[in-house]
C-alpha positions in Angstrom: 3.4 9.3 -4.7 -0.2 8.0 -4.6 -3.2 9.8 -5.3 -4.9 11.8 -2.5 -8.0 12.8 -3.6 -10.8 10.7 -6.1 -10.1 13.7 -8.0 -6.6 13.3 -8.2 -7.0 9.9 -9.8 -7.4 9.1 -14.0 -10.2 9.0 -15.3 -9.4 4.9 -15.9 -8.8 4.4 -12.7 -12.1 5.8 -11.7 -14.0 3.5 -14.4 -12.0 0.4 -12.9 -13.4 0.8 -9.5 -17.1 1.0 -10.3 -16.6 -2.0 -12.5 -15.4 -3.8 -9.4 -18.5 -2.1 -7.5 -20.7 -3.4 -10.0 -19.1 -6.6 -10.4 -19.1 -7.4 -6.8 -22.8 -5.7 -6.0 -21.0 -3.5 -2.8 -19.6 0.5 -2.7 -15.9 0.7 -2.4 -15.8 3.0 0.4 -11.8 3.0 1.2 -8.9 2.8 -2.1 -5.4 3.3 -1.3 -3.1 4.4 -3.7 0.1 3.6 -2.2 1.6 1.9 0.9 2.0 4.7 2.5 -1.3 6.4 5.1 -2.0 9.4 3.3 -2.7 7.6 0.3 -5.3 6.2 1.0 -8.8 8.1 -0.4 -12.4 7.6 1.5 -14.5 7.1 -1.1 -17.5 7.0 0.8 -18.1 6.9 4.4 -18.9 3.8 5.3 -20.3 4.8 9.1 -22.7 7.3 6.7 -26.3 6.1 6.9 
């Protein structure tokens, strides 16, 4: 199973998506970890002003 949390996830993992924040200039507000729903980890809330 997937990771559920941004907790849950290695530190690596973590590292690899703020290079692709900073490489791309955006927030990563959704990851999913595995096909399945509940997988799927709300990094930030993208309706959050």
């Amino acid at each position: 199973a997937g990771a559920r949390s941004w907790n849950d996830l290695p530190a690596q993992a973590v590292k690899y998506v703020r290079y692709i924040e900073e490489l791309i200039g955006a927030p990563v507000a959704l990851l999913s970890t595995s096909p399945e729903r509940e997988d799927t980890i709300l990094v930030t809330d993208p309706f959050q002003d």
